[in-house]
C-alpha positions as CSV (number, residue, x, y, z in Angstrom):
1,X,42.0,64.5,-95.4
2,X,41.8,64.2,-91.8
3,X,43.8,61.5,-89.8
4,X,42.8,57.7,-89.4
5,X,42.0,56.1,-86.1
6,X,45.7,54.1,-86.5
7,X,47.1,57.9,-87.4
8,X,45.7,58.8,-83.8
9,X,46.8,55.8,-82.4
10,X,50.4,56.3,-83.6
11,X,50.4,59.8,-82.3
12,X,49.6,58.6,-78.9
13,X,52.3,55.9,-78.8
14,X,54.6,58.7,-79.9
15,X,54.0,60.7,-76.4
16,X,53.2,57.9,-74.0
17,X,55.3,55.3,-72.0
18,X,54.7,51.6,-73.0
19,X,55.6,48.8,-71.1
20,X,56.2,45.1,-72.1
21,X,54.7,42.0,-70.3
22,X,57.9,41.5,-68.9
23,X,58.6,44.4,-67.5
24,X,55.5,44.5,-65.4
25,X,55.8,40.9,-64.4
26,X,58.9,42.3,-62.9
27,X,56.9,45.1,-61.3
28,X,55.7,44.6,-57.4
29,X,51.9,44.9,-57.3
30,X,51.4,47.0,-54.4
31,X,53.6,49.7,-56.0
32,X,51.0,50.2,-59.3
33,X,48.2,51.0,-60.3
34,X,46.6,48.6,-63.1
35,X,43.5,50.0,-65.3
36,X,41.9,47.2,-67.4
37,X,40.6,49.5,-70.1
38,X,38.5,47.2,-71.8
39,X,34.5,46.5,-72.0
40,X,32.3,44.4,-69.9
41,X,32.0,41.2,-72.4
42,X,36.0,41.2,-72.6
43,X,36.1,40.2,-69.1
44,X,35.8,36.8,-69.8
45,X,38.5,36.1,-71.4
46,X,40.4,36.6,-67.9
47,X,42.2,39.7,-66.4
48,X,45.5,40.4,-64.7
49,X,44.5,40.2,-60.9
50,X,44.4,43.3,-58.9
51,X,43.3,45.4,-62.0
52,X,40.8,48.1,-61.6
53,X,38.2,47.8,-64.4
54,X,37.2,51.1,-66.0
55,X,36.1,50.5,-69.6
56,X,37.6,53.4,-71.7
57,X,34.2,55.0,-72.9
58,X,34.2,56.4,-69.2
59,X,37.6,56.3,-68.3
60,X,38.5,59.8,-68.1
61,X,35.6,60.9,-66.0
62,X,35.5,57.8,-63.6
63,X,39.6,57.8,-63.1
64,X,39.7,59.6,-59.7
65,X,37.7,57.5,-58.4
66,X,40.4,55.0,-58.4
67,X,43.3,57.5,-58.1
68,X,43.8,61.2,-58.1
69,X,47.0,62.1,-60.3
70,X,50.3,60.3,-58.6
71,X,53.6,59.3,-59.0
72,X,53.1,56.1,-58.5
73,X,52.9,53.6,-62.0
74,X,49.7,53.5,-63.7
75,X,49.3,50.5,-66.4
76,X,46.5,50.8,-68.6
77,X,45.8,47.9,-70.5
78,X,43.2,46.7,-73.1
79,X,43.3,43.5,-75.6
80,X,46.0,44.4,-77.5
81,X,47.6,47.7,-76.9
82,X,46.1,50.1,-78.8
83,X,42.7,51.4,-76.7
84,X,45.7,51.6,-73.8
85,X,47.7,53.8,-76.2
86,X,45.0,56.1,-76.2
87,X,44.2,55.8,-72.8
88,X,47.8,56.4,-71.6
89,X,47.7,59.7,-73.7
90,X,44.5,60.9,-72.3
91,X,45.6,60.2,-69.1
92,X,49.1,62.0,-69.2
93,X,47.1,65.3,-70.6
94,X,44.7,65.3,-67.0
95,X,48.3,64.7,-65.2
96,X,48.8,61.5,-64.9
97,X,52.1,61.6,-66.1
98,X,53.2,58.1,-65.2
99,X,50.9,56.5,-66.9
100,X,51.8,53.5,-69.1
101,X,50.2,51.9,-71.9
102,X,50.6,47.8,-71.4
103,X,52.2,46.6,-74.7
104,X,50.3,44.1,-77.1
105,X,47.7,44.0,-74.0
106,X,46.4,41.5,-72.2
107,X,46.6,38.9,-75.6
108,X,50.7,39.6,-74.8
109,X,50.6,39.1,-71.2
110,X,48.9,36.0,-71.2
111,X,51.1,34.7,-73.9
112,X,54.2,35.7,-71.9
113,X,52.9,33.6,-69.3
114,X,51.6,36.4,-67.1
115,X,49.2,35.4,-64.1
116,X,45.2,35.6,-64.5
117,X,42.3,34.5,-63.5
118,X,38.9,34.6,-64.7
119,X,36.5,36.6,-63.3
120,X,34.2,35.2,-60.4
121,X,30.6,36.6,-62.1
122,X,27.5,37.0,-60.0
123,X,24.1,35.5,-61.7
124,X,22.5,37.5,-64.0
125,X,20.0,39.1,-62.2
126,X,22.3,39.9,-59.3
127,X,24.5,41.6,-62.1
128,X,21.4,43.3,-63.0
129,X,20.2,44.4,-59.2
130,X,23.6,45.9,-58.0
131,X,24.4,47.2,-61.2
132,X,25.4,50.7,-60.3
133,X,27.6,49.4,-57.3
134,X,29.3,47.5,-60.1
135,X,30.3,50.3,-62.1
136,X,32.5,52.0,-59.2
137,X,35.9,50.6,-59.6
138,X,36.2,50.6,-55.9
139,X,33.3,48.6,-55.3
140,X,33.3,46.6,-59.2
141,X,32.2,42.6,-59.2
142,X,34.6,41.9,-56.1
143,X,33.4,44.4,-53.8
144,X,29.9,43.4,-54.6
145,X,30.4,39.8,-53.6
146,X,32.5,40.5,-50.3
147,X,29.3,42.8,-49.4
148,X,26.7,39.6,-50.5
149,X,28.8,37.3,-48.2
150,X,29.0,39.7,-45.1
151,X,27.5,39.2,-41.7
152,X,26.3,43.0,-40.1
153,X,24.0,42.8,-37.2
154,X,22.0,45.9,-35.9
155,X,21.1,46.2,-32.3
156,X,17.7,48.4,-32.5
157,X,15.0,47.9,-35.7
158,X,13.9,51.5,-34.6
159,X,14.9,55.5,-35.8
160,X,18.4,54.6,-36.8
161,X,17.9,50.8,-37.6
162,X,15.5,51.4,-39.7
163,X,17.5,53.4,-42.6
164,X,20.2,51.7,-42.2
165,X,18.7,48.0,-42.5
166,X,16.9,49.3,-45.7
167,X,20.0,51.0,-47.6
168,X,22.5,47.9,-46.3
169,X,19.9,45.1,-47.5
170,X,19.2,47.2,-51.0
171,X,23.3,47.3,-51.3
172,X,22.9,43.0,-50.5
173,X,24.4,42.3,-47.3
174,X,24.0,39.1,-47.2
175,X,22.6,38.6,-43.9
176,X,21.5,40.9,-41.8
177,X,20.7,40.1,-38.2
178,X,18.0,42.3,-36.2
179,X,17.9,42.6,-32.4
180,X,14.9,44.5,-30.7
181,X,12.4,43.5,-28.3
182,X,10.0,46.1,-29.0
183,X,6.3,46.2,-30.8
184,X,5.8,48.7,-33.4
185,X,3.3,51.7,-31.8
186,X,2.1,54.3,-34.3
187,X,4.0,57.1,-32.9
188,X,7.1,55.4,-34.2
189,X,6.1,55.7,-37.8
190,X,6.9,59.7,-37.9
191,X,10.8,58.5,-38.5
192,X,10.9,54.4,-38.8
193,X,11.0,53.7,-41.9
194,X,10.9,49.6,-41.8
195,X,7.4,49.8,-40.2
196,X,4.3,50.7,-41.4
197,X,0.6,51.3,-40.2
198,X,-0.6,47.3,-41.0
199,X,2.0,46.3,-38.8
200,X,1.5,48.4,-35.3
201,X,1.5,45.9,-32.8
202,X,3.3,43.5,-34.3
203,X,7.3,43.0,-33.2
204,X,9.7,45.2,-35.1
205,X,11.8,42.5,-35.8
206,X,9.2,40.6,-37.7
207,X,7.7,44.2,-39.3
208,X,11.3,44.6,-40.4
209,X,12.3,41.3,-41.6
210,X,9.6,41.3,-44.1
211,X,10.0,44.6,-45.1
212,X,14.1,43.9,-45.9
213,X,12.7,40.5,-47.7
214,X,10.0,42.7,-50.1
215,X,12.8,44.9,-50.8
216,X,16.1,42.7,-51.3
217,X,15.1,38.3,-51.7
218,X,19.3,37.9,-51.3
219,X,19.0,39.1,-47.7
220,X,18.9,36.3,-45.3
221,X,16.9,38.1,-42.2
222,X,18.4,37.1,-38.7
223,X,15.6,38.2,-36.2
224,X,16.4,38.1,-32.3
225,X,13.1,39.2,-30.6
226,X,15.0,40.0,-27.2
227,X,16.6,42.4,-25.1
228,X,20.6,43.1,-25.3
229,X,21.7,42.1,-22.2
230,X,25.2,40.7,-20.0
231,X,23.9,37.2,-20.1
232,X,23.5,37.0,-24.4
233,X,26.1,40.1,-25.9
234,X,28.5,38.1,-26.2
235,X,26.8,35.1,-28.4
236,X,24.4,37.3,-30.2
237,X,27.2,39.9,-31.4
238,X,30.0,36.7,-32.3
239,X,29.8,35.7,-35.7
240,X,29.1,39.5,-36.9
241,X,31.9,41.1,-39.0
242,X,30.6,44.9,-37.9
243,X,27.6,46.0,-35.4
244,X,25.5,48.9,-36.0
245,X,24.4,50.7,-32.6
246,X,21.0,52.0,-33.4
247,X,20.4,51.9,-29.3
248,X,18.3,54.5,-27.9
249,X,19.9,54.7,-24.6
250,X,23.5,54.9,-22.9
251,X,23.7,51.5,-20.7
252,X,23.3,49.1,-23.9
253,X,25.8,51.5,-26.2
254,X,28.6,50.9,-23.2
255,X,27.3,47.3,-23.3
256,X,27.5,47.3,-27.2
257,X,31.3,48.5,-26.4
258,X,32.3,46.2,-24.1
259,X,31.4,43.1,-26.4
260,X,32.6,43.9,-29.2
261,X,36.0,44.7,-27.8
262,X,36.1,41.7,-25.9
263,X,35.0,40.0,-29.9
264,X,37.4,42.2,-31.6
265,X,34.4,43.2,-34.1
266,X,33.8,47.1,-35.4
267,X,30.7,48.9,-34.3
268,X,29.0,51.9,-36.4
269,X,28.0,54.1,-33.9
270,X,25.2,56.4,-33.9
271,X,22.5,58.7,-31.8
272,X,20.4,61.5,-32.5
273,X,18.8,64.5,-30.4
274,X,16.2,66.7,-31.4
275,X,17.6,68.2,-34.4
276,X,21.1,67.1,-33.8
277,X,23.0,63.8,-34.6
278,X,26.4,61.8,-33.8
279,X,28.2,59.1,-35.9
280,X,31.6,57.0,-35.3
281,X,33.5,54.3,-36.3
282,X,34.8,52.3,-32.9
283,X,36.9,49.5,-34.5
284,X,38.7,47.2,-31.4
285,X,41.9,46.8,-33.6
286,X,42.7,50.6,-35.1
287,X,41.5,53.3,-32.5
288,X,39.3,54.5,-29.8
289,X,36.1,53.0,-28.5
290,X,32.8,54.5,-27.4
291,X,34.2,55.3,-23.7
292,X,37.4,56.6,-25.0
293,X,34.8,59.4,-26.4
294,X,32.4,59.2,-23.7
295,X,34.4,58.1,-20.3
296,X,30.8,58.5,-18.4
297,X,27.2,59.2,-19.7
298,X,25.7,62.9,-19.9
299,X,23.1,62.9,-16.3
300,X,19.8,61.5,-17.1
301,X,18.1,65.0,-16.9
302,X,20.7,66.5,-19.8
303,X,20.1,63.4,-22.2
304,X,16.3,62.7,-22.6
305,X,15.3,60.1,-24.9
306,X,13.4,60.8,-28.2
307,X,9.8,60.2,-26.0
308,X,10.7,63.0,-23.8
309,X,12.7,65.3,-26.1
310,X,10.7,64.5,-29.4
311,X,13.1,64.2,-32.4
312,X,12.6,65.4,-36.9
313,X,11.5,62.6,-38.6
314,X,14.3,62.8,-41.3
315,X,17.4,62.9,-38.4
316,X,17.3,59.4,-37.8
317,X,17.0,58.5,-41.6
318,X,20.2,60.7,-42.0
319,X,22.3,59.3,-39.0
320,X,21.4,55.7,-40.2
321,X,22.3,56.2,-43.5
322,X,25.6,57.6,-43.2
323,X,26.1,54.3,-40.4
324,X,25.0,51.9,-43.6
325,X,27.6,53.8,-45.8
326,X,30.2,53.5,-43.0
327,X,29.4,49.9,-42.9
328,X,29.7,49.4,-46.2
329,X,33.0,51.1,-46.7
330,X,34.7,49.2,-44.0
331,X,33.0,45.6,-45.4
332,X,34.5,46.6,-48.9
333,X,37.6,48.0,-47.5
334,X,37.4,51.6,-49.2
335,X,37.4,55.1,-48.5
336,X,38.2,56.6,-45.0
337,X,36.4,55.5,-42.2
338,X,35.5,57.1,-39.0
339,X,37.8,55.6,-36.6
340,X,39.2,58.2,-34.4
341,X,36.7,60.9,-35.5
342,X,33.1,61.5,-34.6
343,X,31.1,63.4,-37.8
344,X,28.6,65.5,-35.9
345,X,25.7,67.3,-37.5
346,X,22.7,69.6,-37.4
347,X,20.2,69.4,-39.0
348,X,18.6,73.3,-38.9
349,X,22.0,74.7,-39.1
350,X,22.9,72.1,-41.9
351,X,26.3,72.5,-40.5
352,X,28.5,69.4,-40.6
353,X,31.3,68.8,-38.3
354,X,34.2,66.7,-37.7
355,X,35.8,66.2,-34.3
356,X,39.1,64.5,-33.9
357,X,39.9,62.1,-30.8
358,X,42.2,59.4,-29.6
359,X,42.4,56.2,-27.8
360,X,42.6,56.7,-23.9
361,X,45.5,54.7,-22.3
362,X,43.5,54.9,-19.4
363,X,40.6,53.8,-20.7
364,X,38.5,50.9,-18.7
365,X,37.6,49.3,-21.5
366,X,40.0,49.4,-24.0
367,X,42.9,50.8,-22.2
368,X,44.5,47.4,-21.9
369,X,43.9,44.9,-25.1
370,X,45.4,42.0,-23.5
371,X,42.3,42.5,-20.3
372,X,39.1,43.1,-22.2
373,X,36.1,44.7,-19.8
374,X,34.4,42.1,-18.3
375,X,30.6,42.0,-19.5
376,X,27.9,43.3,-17.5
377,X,24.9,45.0,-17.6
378,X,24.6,49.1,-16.6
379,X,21.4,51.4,-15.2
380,X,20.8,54.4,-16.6
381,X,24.0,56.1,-14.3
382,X,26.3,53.1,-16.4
383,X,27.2,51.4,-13.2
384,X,27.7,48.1,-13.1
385,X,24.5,46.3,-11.7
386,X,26.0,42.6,-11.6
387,X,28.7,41.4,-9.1
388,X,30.2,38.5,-10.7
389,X,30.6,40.1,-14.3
390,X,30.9,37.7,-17.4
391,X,33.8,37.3,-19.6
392,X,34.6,35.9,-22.8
């Protein structure tokens, strides 16, 4: 006779760690890992805050997601201590050899007078829309909501803008603000996406606003029909929590810069050529900003815009969607960003590239955090064209 599910149960609990309720209450949180173990309809019962919820049909294949094997404490924990049993033992076979199983489960903890909280759940049909951002433990319920109450603003509804307002409205940003002053001409519709033949000649910001409300109802549209200039960066960029720079040209990216360091708010960076493509993550507060990287502009003549050097269609659509996945990471607070490296790329080579760089102490416009650059507006040789310069 073969062995019972409670014979398999006792086995694991033989070879595994458990842990009482007390002895994780005495436990710092930042120094474990927790795994709530059990399935979506248990949830509402409460959890133990800071848990990580993997149910245990997909435990196994979704746990390095959340962490690769460690040192570092892992408690797994279900309703009552057995599924965690299980777990623990699993777990300990892939390597994760300080894995714990939480004992009696959540029933104990709470009745040990354990913190938790119940969940926070979206409606229904949001549950049902961003379903499969969900189901990522680094994303899960909580990252979903941080990304439906997030501000992002992209400067340029064009090659780049276009992917990225798509694929960061789909993921629900909840508002996304749009600044372009330019009409939608056919010979933009080889590579942006947002527009579409019915709306040549109508302003990209309205072509794209309705696209992004066809596609995603949750996205509150922010439309700024205008040029980026010295006299509005500073209002139209305050209020953001990250930028994306889907400008075509060199004077509004040093603009771009200059604001958001003087506002202390990220910018995705991004810029394509011909078959080639950039993208970085300038954040004021951790590392290096766009003239760290690029102290002056290439000379008119070596950097010709997409009219004059042409550009494949599908470049942009890459460039703006790894900007969107950047800006999504550093909204939900996960993986590894760019800051400090610049991901280059090309596009008949499919060869990918990642080049290293630091903050310049003498850089003019970061150089010195307690002096931000004043705000002004550039020509094409990034000279300042003002002479009383605006501050904020």
């Amino acid at each position: 006779m073969g062995a019972s599910y409670m014979d398999l149960v006792a086995e694991a609990r033989s070879r595994i760690r458990e842990i009482s309720a007390d002895q994780l209450a005495a436990l710092d949180p930042s120094q474990i890992i927790l795994i709530d173990v059990r399935e979506d309809p248990e949830l509402e019962q409460g959890k133990i805050p800071g848990a990580y919820h993997i149910p245990r049909g997909v435990l196994e294949g979704s746990i390095h997601m959340v962490s690769p094997p460690t040192d570092q404490p892992l408690v797994i924990y279900c309703a009552s201590g057995i599924r965690s049993a299980l777990a623990a033992s699993t777990l300990q076979t892939m390597g994760y050899s300080t894995a714990f199983s939480l004992a009696g489960g959540f029933q104990e903890w709470k009745a040990r007078g354990g913190p938790w909280e119940l969940p926070s759940r979206l409606p229904d049909d949001q549950m049902k829309r961003y379903d499969r951002h969900i189901r990522l433990p680094e994303i899960g319920e909580a990252g979903q909501r941080k990304l439906l109450e997030s501000r992002v603003l992209i400067v340029g509804a064009g090659g780049l803008g276009s992917p990225a307002a798509l694929y960061l409205s789909a993921a629900g940003v909840g508002t996304l603000g749009l600044v372009d002053h330019d009409s939608v001409d056919i010979s933009n519709l080889q590579r942006q996406v947002l527009h579409s033949t019915r709306t040549v000649g109508n302003p990209k910001v309205e072509s794209a606003r309705d696209t992004i409300r066809a596609l995603n109802p949750d996205v509150s549209v922010e439309t700024l029909d205008l040029r980026l200039s010295a006299s509005n960066a500073l209002d139209i960029l305050d209020g953001y929590d990250i930028i994306i720079d889907g400008a075509d040209n060199f004077p509004t990216r040093y603009l771009i810069n200059d604001a958001s360091i003087n506002l202390r708010v990220p910018v995705v960076h991004g810029s394509v050529f011909r078959f080639e493509g950039q993208v970085s993550l300038f954040d004021p507060l951790e590392g290096p900003c766009y003239r760290c990287l690029f102290p002056e502009p290439p000379a008119p003549e070596l950097a010709p815009n997409c009219e004059e050097a042409g550009v494949l269609g599908v470049l942009p659509g890459v460039v703006g969607t790894l900007q969107a996945a950047e800006a999504i990471k550093w909204l939900v607070g996960v993986g590894e960003g760019l800051t400090g490296r610049l991901l280059t790329l090309d596009v008949l080579s499919q060869r990918f590239r990642i080049l290293r760089f630091s903050r310049n102490p003498g850089c003019p416009s970061c150089g010195d955090p307690e002096a931000p650059p004043p705000i002004v507006d550039y020509d094409q040789s990034c000279r300042a064209l003002i002479s009383a310069p605006r501050s904020r």
